[in-house]
C-alpha positions in Angstrom: 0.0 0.0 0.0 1.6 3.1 -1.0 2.3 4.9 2.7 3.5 8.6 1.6 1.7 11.7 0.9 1.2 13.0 -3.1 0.2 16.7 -3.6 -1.3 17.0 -7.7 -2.6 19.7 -9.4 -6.0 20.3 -11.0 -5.8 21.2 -14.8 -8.7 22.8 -17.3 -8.6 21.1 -20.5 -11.0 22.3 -22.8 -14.1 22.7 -21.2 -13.3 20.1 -19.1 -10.9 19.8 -15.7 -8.6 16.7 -14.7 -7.1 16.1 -11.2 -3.2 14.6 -12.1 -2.8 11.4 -10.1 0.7 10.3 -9.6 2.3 7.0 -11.2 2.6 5.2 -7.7 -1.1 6.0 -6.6 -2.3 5.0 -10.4 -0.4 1.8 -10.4 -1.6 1.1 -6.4 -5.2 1.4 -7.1 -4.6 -0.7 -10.6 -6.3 2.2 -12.8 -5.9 2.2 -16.6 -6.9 4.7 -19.4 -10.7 5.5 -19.4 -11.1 3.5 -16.3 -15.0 4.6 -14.5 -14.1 6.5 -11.3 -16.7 6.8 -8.5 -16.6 10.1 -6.6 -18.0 11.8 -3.4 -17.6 14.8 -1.9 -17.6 14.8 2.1 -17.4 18.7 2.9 -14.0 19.4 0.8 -12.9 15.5 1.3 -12.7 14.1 -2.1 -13.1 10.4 -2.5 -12.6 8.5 -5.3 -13.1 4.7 -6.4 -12.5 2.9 -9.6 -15.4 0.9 -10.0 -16.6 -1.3 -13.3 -19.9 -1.0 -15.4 -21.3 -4.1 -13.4 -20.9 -2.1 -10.2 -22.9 0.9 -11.7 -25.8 -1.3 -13.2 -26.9 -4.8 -13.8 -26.4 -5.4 -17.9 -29.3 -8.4 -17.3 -31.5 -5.9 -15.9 -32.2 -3.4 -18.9 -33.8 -4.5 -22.0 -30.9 -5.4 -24.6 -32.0 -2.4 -27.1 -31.2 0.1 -23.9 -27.4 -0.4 -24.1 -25.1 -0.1 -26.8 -23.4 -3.0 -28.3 -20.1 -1.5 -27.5 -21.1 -1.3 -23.5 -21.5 -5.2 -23.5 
């Protein structure tokens, strides 16, 4: 478990915004480009969870036309 402290910096890309996490952090938590991240806000405590598509919603649940082929 990685044991020290990071600092990163919040960037504006477009008319978006991205939050840098460093390499040890990324390679800890086993994220990977495009990975679906689960966030909360706690007063200004930020927390954040990779999580998968089956975490978010059950696939068997929604009728087969609802989701694209590429989601499957």
């Amino acid at each position: 478990m990685v044991k020290q402290t990071y600092a990163a910096r919040f960037t504006r890309i477009g008319g978006s915004a991205a939050v840098i996490i460093p390499k040890p952090v990324r390679e800890e938590l086993g994220l990977i480009d495009k990975d679906l991240m689960l966030m909360r806000v706690f007063g200004k405590v930020l927390i954040l969870r990779r999580v998968s598509a089956n975490d978010v919603i059950d696939v068997n649940a929604v009728p087969t036309d609802a989701i694209p082929s590429a989601v499957r």
